[in-house]
N, CA and C of each residue as an Amber inpcrd file, in Angstrom:
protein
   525
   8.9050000  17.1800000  30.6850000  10.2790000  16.7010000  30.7060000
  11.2310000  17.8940000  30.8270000  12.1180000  17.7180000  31.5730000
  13.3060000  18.8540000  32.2350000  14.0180000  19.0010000  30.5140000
  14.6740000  19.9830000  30.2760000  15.8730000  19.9900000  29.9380000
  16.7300000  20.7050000  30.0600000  18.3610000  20.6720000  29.3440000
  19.1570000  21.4950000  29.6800000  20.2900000  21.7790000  28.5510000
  20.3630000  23.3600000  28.7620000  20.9410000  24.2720000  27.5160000
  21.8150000  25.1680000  28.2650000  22.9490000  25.6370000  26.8590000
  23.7240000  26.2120000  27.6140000  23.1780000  27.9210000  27.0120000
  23.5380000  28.6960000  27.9300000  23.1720000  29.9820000  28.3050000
  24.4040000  31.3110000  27.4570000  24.3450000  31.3210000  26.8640000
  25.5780000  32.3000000  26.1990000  24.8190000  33.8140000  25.9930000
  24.9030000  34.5390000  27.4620000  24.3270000  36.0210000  27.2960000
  25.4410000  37.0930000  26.0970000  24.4860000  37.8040000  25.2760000
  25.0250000  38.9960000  25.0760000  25.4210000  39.9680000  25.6090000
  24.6460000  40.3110000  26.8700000  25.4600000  41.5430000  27.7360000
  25.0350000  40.9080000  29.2840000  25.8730000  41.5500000  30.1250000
  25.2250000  41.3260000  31.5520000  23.8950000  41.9230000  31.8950000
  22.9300000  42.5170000  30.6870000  21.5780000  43.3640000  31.0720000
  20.8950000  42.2690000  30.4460000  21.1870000  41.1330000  30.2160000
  20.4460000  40.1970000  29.7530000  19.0550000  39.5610000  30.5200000
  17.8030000  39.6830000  30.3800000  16.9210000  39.6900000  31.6930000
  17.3260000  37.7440000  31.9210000  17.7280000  37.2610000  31.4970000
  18.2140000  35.4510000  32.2460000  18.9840000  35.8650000  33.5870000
  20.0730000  36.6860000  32.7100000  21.2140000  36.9610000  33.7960000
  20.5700000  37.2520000  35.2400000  19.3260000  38.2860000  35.1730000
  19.1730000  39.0970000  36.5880000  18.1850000  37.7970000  36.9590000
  17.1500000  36.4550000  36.4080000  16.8190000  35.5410000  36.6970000
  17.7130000  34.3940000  37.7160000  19.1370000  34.1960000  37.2520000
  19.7170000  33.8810000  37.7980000  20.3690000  33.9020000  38.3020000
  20.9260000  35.4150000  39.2140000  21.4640000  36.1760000  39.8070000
  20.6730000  35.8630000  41.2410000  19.1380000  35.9540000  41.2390000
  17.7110000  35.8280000  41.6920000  17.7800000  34.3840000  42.3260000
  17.9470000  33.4530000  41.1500000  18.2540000  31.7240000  41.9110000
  19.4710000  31.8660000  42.8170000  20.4230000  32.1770000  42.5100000
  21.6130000  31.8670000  43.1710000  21.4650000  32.1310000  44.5210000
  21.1090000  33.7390000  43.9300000  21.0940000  34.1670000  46.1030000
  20.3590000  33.6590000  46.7300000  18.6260000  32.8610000  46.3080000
  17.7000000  32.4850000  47.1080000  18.5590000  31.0650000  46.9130000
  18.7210000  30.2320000  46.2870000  19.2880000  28.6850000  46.7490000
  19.7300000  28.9600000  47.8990000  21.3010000  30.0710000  47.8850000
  22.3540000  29.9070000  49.1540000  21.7660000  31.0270000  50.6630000
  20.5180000  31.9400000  50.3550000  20.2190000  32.5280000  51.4550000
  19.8470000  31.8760000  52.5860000  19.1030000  31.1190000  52.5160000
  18.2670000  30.5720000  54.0950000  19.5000000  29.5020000  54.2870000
  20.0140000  28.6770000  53.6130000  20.7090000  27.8650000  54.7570000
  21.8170000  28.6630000  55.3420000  22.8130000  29.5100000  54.3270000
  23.9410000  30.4960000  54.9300000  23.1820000  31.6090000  56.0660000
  21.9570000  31.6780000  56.2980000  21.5620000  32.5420000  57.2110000
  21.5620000  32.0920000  58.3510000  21.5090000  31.0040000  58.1800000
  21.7780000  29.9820000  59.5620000  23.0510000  29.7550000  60.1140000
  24.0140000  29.8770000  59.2280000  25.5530000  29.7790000  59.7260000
  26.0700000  30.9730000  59.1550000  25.5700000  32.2980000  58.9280000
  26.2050000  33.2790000  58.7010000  27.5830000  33.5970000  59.8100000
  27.8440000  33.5710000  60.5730000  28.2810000  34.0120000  61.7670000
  29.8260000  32.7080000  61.1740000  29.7010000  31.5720000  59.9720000
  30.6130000  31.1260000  60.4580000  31.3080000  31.2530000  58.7360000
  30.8060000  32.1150000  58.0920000  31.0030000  32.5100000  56.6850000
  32.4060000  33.5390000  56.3980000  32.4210000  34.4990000  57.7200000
  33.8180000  35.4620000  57.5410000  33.3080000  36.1020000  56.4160000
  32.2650000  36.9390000  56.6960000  31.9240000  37.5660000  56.0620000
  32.6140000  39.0610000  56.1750000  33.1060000  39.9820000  55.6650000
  33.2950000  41.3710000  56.0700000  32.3550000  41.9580000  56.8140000
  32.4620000  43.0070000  58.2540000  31.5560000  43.4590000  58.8680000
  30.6340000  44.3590000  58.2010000  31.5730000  45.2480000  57.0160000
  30.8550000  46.0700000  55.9330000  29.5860000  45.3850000  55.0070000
  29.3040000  44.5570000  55.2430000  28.8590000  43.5650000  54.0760000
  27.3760000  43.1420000  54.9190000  26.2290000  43.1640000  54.1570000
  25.1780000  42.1370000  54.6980000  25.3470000  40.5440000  54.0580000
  24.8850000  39.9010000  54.3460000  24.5170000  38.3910000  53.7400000
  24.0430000  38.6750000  52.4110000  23.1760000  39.1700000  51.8460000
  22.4780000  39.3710000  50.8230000  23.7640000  39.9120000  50.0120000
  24.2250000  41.1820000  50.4680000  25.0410000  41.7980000  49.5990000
  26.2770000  40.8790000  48.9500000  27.1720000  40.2810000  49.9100000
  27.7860000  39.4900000  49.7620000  27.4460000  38.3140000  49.1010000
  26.3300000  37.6420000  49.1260000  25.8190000  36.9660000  47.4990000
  25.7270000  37.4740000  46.1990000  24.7050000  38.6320000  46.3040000
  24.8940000  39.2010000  45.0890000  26.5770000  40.0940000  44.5410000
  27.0730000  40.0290000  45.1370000  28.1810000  40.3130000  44.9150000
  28.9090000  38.9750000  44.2100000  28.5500000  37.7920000  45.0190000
  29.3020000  36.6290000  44.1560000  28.8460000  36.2720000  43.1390000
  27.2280000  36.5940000  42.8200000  26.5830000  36.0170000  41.9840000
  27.2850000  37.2850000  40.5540000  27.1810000  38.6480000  40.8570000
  27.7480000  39.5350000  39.9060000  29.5180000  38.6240000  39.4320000
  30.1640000  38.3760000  40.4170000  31.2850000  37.7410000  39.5830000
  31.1340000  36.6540000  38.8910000  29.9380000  35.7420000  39.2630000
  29.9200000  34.5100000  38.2630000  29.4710000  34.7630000  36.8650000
  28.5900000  35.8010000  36.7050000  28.1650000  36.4560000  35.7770000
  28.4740000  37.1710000  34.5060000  29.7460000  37.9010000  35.7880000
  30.9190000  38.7630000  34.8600000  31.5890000  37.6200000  33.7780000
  32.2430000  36.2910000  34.4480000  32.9540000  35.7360000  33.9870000
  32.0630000  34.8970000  32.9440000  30.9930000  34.7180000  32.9680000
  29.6400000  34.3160000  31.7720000  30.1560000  35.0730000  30.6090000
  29.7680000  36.3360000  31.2050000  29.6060000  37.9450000  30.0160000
  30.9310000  37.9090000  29.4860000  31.8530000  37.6440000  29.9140000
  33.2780000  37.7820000  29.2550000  34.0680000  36.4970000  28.8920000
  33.1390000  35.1050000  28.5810000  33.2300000  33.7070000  28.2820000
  34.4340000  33.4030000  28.5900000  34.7810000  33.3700000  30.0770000
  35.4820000  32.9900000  30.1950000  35.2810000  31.6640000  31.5900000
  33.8560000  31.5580000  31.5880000  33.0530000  30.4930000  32.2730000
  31.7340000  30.1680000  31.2050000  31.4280000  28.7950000  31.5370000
  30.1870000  28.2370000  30.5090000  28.8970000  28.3310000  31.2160000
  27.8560000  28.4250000  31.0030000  26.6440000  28.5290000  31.5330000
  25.9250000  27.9380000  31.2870000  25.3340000  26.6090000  31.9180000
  23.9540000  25.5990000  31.4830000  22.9950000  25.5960000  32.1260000
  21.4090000  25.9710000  31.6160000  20.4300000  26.2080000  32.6960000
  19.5780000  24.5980000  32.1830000  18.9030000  24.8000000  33.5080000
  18.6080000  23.5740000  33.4980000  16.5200000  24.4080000  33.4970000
  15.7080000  23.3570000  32.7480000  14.7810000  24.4130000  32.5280000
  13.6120000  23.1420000  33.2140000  12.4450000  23.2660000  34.1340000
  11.2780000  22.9910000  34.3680000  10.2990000  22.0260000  32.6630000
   9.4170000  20.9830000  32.6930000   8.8430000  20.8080000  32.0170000
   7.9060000  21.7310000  31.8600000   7.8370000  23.0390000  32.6140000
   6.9160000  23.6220000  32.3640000   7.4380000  24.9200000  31.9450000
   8.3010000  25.0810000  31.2570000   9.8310000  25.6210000  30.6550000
  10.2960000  27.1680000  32.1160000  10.1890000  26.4700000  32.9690000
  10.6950000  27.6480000  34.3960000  11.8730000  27.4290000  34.3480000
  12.9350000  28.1770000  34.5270000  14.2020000  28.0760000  35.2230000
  14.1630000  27.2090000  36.5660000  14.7600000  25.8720000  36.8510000
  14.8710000  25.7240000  37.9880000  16.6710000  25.8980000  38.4640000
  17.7370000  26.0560000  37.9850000  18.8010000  26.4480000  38.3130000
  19.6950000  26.3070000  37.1090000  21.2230000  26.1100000  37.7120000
  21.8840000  26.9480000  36.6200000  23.4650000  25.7840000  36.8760000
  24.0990000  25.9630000  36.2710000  25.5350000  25.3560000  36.4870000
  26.4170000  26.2920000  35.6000000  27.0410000  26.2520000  36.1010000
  28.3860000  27.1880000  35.2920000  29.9070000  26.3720000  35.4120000
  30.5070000  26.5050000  34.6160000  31.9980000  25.6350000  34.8490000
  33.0750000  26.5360000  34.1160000  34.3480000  26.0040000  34.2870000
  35.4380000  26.8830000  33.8770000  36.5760000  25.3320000  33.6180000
  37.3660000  25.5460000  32.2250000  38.0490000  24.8620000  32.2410000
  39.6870000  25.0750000  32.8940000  40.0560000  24.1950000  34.1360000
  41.5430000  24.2650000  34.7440000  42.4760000  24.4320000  33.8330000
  43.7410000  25.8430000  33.6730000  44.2830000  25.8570000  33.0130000
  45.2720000  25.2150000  32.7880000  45.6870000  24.5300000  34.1230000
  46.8230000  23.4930000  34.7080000  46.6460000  22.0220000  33.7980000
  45.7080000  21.6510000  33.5360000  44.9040000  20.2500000  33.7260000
  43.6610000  20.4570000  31.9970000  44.2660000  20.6780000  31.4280000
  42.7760000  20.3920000  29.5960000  41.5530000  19.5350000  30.6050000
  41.9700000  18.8650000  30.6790000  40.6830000  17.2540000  31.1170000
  40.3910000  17.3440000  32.4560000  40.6990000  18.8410000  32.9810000
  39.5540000  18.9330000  34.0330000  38.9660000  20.1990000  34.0900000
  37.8440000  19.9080000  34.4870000  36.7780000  20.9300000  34.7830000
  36.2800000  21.2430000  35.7390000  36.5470000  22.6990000  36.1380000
  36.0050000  23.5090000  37.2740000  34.7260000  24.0500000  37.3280000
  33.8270000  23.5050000  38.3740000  32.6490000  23.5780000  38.5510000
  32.4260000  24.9880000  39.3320000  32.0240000  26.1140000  38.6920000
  32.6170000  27.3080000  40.0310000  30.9290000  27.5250000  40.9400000
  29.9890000  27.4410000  39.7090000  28.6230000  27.6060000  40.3620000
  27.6970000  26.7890000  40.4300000  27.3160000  26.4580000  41.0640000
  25.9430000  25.2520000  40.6980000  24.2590000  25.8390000  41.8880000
  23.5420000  26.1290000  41.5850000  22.3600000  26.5100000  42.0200000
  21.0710000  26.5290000  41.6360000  19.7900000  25.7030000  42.4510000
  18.8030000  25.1790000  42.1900000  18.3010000  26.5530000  43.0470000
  17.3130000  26.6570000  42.3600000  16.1200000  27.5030000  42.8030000
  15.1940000  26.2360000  44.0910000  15.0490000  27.2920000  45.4090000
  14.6850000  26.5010000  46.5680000  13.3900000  25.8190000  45.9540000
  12.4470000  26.3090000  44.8930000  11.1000000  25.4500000  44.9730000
  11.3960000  24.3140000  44.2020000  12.6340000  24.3520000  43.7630000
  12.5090000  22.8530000  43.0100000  13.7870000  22.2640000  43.3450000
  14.1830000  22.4840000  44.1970000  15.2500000  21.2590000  45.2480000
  15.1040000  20.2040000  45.7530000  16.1410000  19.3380000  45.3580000
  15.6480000  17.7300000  46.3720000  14.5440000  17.6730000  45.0780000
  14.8190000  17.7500000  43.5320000  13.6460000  17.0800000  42.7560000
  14.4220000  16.4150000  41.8170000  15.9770000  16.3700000  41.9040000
  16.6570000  15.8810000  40.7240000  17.3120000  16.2340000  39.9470000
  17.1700000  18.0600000  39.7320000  17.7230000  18.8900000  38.3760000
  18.9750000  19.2850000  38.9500000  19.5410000  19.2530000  40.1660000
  20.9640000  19.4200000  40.0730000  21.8440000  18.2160000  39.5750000
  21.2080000  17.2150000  39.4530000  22.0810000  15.7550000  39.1180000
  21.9870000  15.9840000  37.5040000  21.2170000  16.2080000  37.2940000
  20.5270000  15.9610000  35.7780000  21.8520000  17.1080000  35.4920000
  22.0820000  18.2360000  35.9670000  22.9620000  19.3160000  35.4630000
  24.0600000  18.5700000  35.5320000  24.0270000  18.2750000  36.1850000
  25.9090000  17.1690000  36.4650000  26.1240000  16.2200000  35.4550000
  24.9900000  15.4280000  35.1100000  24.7910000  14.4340000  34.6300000
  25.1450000  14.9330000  32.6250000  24.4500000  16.1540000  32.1340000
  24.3130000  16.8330000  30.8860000  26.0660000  17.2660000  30.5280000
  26.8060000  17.2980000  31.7250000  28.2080000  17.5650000  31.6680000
  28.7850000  16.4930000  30.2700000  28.3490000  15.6620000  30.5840000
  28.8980000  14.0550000  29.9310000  28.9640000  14.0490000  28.3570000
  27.7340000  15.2210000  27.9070000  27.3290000  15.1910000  26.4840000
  28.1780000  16.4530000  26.0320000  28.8060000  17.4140000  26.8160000
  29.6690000  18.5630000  26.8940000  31.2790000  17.7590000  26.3260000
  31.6400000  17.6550000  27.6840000  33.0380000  17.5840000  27.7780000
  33.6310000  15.7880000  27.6430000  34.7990000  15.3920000  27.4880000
  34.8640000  14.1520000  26.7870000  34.8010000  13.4500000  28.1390000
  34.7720000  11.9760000  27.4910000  34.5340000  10.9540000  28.9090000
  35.5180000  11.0070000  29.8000000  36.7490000  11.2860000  29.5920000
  38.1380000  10.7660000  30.7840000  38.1940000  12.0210000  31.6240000
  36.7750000  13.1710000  31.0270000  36.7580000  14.6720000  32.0580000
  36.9960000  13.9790000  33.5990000  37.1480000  15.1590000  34.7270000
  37.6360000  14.9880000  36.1110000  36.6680000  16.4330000  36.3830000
  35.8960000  16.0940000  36.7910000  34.8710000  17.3090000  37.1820000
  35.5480000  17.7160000  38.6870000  35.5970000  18.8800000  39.1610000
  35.9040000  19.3120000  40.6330000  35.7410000  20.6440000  40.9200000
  35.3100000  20.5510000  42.4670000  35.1000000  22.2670000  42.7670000
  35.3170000  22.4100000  44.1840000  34.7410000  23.3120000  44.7060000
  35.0380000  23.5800000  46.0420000  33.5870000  23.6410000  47.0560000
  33.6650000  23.2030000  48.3220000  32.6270000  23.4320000  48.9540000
  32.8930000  23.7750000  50.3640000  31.8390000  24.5760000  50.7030000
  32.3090000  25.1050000  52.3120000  32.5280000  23.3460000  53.1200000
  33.1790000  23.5060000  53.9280000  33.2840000  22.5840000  54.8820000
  31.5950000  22.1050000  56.0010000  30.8180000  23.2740000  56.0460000
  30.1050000  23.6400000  56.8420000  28.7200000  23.7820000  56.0130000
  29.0680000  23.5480000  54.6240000  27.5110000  23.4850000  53.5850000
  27.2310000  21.9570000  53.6120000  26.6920000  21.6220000  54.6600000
  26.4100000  19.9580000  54.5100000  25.5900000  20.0090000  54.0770000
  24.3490000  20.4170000  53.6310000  23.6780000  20.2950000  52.0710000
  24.5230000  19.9270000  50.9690000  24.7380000  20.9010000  50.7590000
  26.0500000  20.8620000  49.1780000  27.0890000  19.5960000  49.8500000
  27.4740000  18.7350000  50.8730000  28.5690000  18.4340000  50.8670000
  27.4480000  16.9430000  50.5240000  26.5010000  16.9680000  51.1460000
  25.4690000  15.4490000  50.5820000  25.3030000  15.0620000  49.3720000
  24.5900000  16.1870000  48.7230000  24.5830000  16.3640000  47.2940000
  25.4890000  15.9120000  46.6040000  27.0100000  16.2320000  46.8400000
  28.0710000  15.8410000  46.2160000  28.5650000  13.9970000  46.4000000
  28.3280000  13.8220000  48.1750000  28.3310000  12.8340000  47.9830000
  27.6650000  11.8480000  47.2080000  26.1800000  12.0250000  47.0640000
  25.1770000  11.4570000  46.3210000  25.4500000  11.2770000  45.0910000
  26.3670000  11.8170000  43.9980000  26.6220000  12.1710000  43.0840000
  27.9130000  11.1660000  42.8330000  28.4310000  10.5410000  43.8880000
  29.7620000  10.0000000  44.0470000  30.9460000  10.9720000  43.8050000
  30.8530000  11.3980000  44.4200000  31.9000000  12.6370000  44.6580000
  33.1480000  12.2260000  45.5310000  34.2030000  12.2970000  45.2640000
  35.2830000  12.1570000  46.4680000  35.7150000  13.2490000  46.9940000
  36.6250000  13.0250000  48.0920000  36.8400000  14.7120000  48.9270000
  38.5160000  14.2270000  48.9620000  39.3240000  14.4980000  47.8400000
  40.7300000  14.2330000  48.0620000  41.3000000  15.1460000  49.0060000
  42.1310000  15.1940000  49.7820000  43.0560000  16.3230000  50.2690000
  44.0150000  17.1020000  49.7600000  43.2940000  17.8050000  49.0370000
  44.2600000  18.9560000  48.2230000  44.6210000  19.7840000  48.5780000
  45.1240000  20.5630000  49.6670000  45.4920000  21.6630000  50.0820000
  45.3750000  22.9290000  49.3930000  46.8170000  22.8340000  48.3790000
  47.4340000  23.3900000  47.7590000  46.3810000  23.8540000  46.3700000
  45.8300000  22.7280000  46.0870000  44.5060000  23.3350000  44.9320000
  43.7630000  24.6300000  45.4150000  42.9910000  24.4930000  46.8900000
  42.7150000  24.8760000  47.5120000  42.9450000  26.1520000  47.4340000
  44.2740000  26.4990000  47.5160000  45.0610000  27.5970000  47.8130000
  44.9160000  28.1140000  46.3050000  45.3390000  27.7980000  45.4340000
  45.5660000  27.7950000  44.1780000  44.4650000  28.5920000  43.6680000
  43.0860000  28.4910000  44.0530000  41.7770000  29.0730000  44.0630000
  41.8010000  29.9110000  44.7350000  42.5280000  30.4740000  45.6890000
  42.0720000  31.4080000  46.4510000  41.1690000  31.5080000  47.6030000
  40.8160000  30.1740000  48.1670000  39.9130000  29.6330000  49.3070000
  41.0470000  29.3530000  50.7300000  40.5770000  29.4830000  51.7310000
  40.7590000  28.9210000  52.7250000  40.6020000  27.6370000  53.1300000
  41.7240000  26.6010000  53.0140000  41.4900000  25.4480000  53.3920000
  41.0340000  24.9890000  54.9940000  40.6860000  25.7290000  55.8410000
  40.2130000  25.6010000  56.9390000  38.8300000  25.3680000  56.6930000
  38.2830000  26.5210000  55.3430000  37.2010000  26.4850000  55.5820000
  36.6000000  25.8440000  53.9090000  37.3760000  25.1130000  53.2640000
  36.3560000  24.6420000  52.0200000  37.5840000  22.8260000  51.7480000
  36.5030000  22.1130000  51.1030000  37.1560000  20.9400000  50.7180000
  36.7460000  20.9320000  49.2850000  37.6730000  20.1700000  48.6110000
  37.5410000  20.0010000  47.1090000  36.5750000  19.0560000  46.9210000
  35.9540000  18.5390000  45.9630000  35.3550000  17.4300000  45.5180000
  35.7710000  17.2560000  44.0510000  35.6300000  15.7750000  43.7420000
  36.1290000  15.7010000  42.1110000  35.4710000  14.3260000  42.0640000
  34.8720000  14.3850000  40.7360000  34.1790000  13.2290000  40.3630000
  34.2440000  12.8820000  39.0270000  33.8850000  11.6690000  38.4800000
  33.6510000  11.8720000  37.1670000  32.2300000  11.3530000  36.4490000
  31.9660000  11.2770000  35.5470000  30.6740000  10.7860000  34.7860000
  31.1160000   9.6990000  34.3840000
């Protein structure tokens, strides 16, 4: 039986941390390798680097609690991925989903829902879960749908984050 706990590292040398530093980049490597070219990536930058680079900021903001961390663990107690959230400072009763990542061998098995799903026993019922997704991650944009996810037109949220609305749509759902 899966379960899921939340992750509160003592330092960023925490060996979880470099575990899931490890998931993150392999979840988002092979499909972004396929549409690298439509990512706007810096020319300075490889693919790889530029993950682990995002994965170091999700991390940072772990190490300095100012994001939550829930791993979601294998019946056979493996890491299969991770969720992280941040509460909107605009909004108490909503919650920003900034990371969510399944390790590729256990994708398409359930444990990203189950992570979504463990939200419910967290944060109170009238929560408004929402985050951002590339326009162009139709994986992640299925997933979300599957989940009953809506795609409001927020622009300005958008912006508010620091994303390019050309290139990401919001999703917001609730439990």
């Amino acid at each position: 039986m899966s379960y899921v706990e939340e992750f509160i590292p003592k330092t960023k040398q925490d060996p979880i941390v470099n575990e899931l530093c490890r998931i993150f980049i392999s979840a988002f490597y092979e499909f972004y390798r396929t549409i690298e070219s439509e990512l706007n990536i810096s020319n300075d930058k490889t693919l790889k680097t530029w993950l682990e680079e995002t994965a170091n900021e999700t991390f940072d903001d772990v190490c300095s609690y100012q994001a939550r961390c829930f791993i979601i663990y294998t019946s056979a107690k493996c890491i299969a991925g991770f969720l992280t959230t941040k509460i909107d400072e605009n909004y108490a009763s909503n919650v920003y989903l900034s990371q969510c990542a399944i390790d590729p061998k256990f994708k398409q098995q359930g444990y990203g829902r189950i992570l979504l799903q463990f939200l419910s026993s967290i944060y109170p019922p009238e929560t408004i879960y929402f985050g951002f997704c590339r326009r162009i991650n139709q994986p992640a944009l299925d997933f979300y749908r599957k989940c009953n996810a809506t795609f409001p037109d927020n622009e300005q949220l958008i912006i508010n984050y620091g994303y390019n609305p050309r290139d990401y749509l919001v999703f917001q759902f609730t439990l």
